[in-house]
C-alpha positions as CSV (number, residue, x, y, z in Angstrom):
1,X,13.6,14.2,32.6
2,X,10.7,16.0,32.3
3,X,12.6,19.2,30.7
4,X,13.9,16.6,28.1
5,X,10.2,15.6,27.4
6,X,8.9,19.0,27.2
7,X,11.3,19.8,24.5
8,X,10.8,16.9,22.4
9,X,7.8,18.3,20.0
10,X,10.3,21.2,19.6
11,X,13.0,19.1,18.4
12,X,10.8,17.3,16.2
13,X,9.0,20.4,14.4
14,X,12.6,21.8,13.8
15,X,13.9,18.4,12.3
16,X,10.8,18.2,10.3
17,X,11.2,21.6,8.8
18,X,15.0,21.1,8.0
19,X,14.5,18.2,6.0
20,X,11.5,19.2,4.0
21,X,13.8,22.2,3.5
22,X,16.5,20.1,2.4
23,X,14.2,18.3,0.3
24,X,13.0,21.5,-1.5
25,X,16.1,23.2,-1.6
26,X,17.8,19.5,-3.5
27,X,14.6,19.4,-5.5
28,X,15.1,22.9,-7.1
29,X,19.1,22.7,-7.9
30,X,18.5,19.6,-9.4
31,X,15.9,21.0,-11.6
32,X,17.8,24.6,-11.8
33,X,15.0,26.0,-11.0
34,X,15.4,30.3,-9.9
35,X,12.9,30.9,-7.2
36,X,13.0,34.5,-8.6
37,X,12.0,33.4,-12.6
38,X,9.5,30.6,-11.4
39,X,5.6,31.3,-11.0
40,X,4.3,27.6,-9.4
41,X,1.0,26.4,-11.2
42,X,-2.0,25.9,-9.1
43,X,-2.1,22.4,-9.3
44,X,1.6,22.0,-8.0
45,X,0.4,24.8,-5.3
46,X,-2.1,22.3,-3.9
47,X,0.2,19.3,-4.1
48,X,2.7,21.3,-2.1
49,X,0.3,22.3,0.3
50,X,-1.3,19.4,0.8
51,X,2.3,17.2,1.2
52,X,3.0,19.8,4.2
53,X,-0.2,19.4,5.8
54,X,0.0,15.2,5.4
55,X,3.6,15.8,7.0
56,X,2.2,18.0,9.6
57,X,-0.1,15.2,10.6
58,X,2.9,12.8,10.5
59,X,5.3,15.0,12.8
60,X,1.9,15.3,15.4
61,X,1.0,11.8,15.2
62,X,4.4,11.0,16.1
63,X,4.4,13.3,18.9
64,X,1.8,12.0,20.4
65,X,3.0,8.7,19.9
66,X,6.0,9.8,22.3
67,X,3.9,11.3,24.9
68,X,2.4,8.4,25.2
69,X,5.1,6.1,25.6
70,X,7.1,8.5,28.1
């Protein structure tokens, strides 16, 4: 039991990063946007940036949330 708890922040931090890549990966078709043509402005720099760090926070909160409970 304490193997499955172990891995659990594990899990988590590679479910968190598959969907934000989904979620960036949908964004971009949808706007047809080519990574290789695109230069991001600063101001949508620091808006990506700080969505990651806010989801960061999210995916640690949560984790701790579950260690505490187990």
């Amino acid at each position: 039991m304490s193997d499955q708890n172990n891995r659990m922040p594990e899990d988590l931090q590679v479910v968190s990063d598959k969907v934000i890549d989904l979620l960036v990966d949908t964004t971009f078709k949808k706007h047809d946007v080519n990574l290789q043509e695109t230069q991001v402005d600063d101001e949508t720099r620091s808006q990506l940036k700080e969505l990651v760090e806010d989801l960061q926070k999210s995916v640690k909160s949560l984790q701790k949330h579950n260690d505490d409970g187990n």
